[in-house]
LOTIVO-210763 format. One record per atom (N, C-alpha, C): atom name; y, z, x; chain; residue in one letter; residue number from 1. Coordinates in steps of 0.001 Angstrom, whole numbers, plus 500000, padded with zeros to 6 digits. Each point is the difference from the previous one (the first is absolute). Layout:
BEGIN
   atomo       yy       zz       xx   cadena   residuo   num
      CA        Y        Z        X        A         A   NUM
...
***
This chain:
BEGIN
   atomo       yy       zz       xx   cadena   residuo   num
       N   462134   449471   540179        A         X     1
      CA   499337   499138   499071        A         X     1
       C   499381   500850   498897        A         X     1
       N   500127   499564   499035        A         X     2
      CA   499599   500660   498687        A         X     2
       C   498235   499821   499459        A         X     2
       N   499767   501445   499859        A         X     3
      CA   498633   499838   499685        A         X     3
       C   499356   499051   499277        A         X     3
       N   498880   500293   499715        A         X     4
      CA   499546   499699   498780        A         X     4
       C   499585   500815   498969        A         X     4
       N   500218   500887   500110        A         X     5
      CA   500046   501025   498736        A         X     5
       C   501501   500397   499642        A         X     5
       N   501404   499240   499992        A         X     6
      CA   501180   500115   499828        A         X     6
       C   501121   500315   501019        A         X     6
       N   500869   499887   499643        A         X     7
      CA   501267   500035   500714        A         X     7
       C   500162   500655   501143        A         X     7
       N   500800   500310   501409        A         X     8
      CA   499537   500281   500557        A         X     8
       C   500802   501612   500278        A         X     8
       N   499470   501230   500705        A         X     9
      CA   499851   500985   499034        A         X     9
       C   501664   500407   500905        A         X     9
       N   500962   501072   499112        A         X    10
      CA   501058   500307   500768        A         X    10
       C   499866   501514   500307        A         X    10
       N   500838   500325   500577        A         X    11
      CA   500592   501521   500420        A         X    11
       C   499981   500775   498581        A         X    11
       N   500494   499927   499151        A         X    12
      CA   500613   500272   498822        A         X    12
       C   499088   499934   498769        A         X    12
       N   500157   501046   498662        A         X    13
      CA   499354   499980   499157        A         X    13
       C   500624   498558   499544        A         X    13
       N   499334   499214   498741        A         X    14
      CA   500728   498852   499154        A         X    14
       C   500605   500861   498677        A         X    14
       N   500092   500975   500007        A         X    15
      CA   500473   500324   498679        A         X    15
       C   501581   499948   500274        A         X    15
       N   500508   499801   498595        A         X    16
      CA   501403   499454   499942        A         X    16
       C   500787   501572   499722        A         X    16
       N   500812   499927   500450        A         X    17
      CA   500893   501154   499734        A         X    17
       C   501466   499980   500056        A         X    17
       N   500657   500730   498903        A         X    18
      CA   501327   499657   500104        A         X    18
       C   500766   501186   500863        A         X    18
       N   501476   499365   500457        A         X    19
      CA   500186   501262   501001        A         X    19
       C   500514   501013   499060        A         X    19
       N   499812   501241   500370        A         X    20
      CA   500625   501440   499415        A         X    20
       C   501247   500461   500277        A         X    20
       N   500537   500863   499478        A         X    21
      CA   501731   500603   500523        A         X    21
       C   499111   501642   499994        A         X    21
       N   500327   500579   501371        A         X    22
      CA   499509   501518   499588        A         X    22
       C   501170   500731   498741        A         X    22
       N   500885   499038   499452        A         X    23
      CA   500841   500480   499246        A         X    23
       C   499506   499970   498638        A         X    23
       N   499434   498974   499984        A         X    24
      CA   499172   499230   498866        A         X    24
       C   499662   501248   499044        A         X    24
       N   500996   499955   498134        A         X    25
      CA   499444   500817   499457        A         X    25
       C   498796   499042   499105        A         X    25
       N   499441   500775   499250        A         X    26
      CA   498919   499545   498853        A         X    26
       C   501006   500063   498865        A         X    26
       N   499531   498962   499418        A         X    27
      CA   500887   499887   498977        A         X    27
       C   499496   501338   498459        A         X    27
       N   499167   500212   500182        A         X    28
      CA   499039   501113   498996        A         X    28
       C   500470   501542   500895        A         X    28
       N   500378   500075   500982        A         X    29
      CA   500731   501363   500112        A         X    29
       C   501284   499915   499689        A         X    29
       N   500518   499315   499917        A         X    30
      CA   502013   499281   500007        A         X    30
       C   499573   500775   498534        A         X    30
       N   499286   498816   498926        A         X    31
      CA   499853   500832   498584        A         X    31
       C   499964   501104   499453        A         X    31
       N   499254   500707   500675        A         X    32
      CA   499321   501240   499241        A         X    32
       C   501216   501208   501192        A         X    32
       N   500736   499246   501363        A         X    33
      CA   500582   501114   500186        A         X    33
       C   501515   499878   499289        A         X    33
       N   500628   498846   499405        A         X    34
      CA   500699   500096   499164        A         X    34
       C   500132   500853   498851        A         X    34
       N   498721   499391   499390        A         X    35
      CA   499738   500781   498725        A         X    35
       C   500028   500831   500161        A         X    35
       N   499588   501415   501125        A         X    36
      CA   499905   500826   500287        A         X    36
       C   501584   501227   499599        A         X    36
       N   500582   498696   501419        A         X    37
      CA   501420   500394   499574        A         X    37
       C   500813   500083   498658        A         X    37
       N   500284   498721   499352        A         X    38
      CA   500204   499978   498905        A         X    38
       C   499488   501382   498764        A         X    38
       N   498820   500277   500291        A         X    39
      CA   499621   501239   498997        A         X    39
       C   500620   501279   500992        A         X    39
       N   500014   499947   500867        A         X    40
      CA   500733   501527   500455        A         X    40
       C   501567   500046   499814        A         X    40
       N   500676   499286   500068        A         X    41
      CA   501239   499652   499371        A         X    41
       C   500005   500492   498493        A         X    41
       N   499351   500099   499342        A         X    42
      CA   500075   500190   498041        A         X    42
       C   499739   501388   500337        A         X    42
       N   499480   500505   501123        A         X    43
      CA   499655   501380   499915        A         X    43
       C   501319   500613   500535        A         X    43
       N   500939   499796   500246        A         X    44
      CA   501412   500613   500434        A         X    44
       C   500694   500761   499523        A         X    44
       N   500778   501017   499774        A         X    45
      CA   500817   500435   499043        A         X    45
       C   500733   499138   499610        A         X    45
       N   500825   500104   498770        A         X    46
      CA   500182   499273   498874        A         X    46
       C   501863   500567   500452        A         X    46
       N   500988   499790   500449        A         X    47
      CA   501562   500032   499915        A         X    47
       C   501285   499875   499165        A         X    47
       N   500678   500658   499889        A         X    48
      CA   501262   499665   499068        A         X    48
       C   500903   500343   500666        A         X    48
       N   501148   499867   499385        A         X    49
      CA   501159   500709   500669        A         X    49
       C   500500   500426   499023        A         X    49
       N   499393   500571   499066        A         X    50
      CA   500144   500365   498761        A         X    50
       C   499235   501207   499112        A         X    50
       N   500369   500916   499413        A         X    51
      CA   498890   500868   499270        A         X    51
       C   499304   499319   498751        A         X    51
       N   498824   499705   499875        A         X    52
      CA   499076   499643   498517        A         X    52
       C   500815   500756   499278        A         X    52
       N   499763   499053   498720        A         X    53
      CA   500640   500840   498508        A         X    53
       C   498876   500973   499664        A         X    53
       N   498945   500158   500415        A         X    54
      CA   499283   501118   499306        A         X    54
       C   499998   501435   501148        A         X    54
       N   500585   499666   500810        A         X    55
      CA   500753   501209   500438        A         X    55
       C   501383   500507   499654        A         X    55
       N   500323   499297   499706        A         X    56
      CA   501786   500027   500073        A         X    56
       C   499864   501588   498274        A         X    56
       N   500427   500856   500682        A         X    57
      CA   500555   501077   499272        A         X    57
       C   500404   501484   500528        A         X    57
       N   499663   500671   499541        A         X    58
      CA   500185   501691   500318        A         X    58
       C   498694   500441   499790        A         X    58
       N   499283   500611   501317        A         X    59
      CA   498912   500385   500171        A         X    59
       C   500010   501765   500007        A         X    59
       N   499141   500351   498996        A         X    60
      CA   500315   501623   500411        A         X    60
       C   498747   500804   499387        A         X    60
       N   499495   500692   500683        A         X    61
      CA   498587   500981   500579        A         X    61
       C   500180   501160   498928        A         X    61
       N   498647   500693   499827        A         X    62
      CA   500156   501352   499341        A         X    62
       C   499452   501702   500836        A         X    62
       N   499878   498849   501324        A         X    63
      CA   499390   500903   501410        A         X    63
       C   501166   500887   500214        A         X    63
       N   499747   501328   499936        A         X    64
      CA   501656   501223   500255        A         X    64
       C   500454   499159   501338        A         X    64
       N   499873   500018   500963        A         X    65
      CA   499971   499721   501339        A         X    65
       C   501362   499008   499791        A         X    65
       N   499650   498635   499256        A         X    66
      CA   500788   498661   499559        A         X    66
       C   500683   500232   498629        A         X    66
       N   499903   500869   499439        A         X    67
      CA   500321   499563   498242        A         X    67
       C   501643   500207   500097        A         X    67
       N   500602   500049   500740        A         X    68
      CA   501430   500072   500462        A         X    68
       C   500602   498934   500935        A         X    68
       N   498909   499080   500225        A         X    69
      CA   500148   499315   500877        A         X    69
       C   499657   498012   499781        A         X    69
       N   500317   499678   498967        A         X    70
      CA   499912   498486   499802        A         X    70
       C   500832   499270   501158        A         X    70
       N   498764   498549   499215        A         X    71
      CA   500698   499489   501259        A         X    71
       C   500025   498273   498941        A         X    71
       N   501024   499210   500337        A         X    72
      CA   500574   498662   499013        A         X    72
       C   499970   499009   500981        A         X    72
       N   499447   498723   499418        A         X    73
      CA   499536   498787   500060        A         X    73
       C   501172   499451   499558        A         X    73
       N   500519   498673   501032        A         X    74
      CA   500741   498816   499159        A         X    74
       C   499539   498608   500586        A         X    74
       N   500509   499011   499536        A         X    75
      CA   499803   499381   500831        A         X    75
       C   500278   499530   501754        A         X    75
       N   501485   500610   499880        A         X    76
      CA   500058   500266   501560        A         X    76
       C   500236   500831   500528        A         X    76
       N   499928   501328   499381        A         X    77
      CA   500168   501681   500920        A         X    77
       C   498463   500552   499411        A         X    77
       N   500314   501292   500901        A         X    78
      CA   499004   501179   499560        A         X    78
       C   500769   501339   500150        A         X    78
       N   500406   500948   499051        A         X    79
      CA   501062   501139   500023        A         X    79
       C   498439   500741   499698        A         X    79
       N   500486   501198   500953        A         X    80
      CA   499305   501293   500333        A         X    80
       C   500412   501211   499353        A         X    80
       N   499579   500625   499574        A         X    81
      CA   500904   501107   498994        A         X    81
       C   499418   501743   501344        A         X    81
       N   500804   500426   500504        A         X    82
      CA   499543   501235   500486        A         X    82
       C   500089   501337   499335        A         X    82
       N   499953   499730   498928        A         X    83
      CA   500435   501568   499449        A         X    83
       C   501246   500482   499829        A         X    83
       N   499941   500475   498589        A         X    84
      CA   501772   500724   499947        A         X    84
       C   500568   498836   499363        A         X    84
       N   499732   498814   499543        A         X    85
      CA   500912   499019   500326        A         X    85
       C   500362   498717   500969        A         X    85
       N   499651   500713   500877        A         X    86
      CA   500557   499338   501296        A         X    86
       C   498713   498575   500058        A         X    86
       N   500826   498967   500505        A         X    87
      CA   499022   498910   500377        A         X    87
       C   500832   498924   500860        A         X    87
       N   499138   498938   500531        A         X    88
      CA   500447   499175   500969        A         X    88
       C   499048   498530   499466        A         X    88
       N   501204   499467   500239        A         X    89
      CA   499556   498311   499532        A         X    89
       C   499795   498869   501024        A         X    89
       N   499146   499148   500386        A         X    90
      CA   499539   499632   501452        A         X    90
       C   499796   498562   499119        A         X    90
       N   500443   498899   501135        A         X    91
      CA   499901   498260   499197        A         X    91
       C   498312   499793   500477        A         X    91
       N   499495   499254   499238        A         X    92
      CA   498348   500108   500210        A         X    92
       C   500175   498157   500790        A         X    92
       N   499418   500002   501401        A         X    93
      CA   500060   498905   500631        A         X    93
       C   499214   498806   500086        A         X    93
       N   498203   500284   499247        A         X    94
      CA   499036   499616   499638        A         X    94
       C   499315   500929   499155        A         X    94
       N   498749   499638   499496        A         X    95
      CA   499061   500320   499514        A         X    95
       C   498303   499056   500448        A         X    95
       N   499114   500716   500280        A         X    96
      CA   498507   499661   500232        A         X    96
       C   499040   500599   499278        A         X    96
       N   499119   499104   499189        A         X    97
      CA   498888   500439   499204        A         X    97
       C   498740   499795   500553        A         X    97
       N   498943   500907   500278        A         X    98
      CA   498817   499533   500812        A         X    98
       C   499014   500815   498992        A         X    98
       N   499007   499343   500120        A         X    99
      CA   498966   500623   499630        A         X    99
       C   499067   501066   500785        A         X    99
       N   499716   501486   500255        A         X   100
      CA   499306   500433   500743        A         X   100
       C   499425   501168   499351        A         X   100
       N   498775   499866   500302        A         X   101
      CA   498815   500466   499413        A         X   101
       C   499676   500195   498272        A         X   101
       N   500551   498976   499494        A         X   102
      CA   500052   499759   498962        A         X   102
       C   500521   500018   498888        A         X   102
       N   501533   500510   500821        A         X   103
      CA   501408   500585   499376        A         X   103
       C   500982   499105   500346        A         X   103
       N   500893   499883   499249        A         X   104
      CA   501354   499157   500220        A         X   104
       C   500850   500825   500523        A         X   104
       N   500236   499742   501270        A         X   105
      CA   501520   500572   501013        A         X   105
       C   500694   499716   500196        A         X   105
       N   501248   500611   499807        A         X   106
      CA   501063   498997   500063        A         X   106
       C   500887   500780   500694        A         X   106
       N   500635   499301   501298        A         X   107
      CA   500653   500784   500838        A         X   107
       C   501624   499428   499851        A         X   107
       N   500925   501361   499892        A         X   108
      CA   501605   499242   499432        A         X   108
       C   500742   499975   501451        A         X   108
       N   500696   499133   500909        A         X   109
      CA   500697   499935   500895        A         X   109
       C   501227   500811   499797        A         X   109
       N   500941   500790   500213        A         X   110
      CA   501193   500645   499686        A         X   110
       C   500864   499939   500968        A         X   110
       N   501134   499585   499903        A         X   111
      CA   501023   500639   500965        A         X   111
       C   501573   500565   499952        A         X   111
       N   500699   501081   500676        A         X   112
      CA   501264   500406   499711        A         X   112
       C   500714   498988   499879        A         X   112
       N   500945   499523   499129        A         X   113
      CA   500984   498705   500442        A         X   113
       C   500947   500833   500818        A         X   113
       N   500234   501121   500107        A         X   114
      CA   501267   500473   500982        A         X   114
       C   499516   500028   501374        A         X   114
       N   498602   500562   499648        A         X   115
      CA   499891   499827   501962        A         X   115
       C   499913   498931   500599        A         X   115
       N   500668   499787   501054        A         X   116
      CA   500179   498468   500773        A         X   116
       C   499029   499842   500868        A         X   116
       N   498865   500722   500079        A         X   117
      CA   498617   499826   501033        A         X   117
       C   499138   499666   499308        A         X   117
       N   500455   499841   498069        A         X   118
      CA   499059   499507   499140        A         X   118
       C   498277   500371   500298        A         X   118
       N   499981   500917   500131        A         X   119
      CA   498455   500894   500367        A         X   119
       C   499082   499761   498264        A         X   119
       N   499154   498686   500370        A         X   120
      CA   499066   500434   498681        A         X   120
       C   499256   501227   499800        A         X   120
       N   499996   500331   498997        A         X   121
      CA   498656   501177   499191        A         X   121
       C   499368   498939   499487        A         X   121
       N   498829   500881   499865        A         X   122
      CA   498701   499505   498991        A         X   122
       C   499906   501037   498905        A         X   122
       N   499682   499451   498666        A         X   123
      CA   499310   501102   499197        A         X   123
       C   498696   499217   499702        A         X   123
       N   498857   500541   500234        A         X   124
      CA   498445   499566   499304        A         X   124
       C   499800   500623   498772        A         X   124
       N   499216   499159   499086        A         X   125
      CA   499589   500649   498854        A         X   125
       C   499477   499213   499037        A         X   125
       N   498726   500760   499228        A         X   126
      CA   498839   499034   500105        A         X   126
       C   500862   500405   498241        A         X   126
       N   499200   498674   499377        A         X   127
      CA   500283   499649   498095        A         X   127
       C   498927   499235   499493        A         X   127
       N   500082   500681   498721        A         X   128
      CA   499142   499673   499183        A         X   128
       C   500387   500369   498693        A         X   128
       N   501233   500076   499611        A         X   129
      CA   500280   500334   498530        A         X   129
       C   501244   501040   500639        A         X   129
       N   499527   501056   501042        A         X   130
      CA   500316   501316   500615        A         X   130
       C   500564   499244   501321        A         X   130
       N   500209   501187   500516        A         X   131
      CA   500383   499658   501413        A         X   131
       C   499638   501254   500640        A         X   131
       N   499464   500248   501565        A         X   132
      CA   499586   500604   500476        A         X   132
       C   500152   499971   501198        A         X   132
       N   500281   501012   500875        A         X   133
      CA   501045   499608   501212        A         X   133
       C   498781   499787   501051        A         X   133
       N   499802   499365   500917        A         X   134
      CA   499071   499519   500789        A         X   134
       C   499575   501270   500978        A         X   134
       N   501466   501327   500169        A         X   135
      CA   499276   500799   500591        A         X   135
       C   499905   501385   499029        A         X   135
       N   500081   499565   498971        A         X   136
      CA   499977   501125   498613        A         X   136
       C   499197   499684   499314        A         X   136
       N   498898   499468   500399        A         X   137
      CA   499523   499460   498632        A         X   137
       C   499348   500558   498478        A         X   137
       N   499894   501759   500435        A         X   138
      CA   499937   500426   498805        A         X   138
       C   501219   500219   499108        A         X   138
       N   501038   499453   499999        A         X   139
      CA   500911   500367   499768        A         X   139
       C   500557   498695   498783        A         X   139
       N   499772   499809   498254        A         X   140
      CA   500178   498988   499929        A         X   140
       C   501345   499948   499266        A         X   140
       N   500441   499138   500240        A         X   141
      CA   501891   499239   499470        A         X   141
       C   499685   499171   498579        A         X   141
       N   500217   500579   499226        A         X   142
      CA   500865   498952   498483        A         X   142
       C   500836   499599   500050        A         X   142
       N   500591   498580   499477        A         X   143
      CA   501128   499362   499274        A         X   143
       C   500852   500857   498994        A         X   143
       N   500861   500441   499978        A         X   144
      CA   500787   500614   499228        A         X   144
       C   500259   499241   499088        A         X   144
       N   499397   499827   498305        A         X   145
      CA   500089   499651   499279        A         X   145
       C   501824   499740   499404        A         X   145
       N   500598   500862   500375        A         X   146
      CA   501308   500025   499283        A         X   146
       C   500774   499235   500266        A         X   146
***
């Protein structure tokens, strides 16, 4: 029988509650961890399968070490000059531009078309007008004007 000061009392709080999923995301982390994603994505290297036109030429040094030793940009090879003459021409398979430490890098994919194990190389090398080999870096490369 029910009091007189109200209803009569149960086991249980009266507060209403809806049921939960321990799966249950928040909709304000879904957001901000999207967004999250979305901005680390723009931070990626940048791809081609192609060389930029502001590389594309004959690069050559005034360092004794290299000044015999250019090296040529196309759009789809990179030829190596070893001295004497002698050089070797490699099909370029990609290209990646990243930004790191406040330099533009750009790493060229290469590979033999004769060898059938197709073994990529990398060449790194940072630009800015110049080019500068990522493990040379005092060492700087001009565009051969001619």
């Amino acid at each position: 029988m029910p009091s007189a000061r109200g209803p009569a009392r149960r086991d249980h709080d009266d507060v209403v509650t809806r049921p939960t999923s321990r799966n249950a995301v928040n909709p304000r982390v879904s957001v901000i961890a999207l967004a999250l994603l979305l901005a680390l994505a723009g931070c990626g290297p940048e791809s081609s399968k192609t060389v930029p036109d502001d590389l594309i030429g004959v690069w050559k040094t005034s360092a004794p070490k290299y000044a015999d030793r250019p090296f040529q940009l196309t759009r789809d090879t990179i030829t190596f000059w070893t001295g004497e003459e002698e050089s070797y021409t490699r099909a370029v398979v990609r290209v990646t531009k990243v930004r790191e430490d406040g330099n533009i890098l750009y790493t060229v994919f290469y590979v033999d078309p004769a060898d059938a194990a197709r073994f990529e190389f990398r060449f790194a090398f940072y630009y800015d007008g110049s080019i500068r080999w990522k493990n040379r870096r005092d060492v700087a490369w001009a565009k051969d004007r001619q």
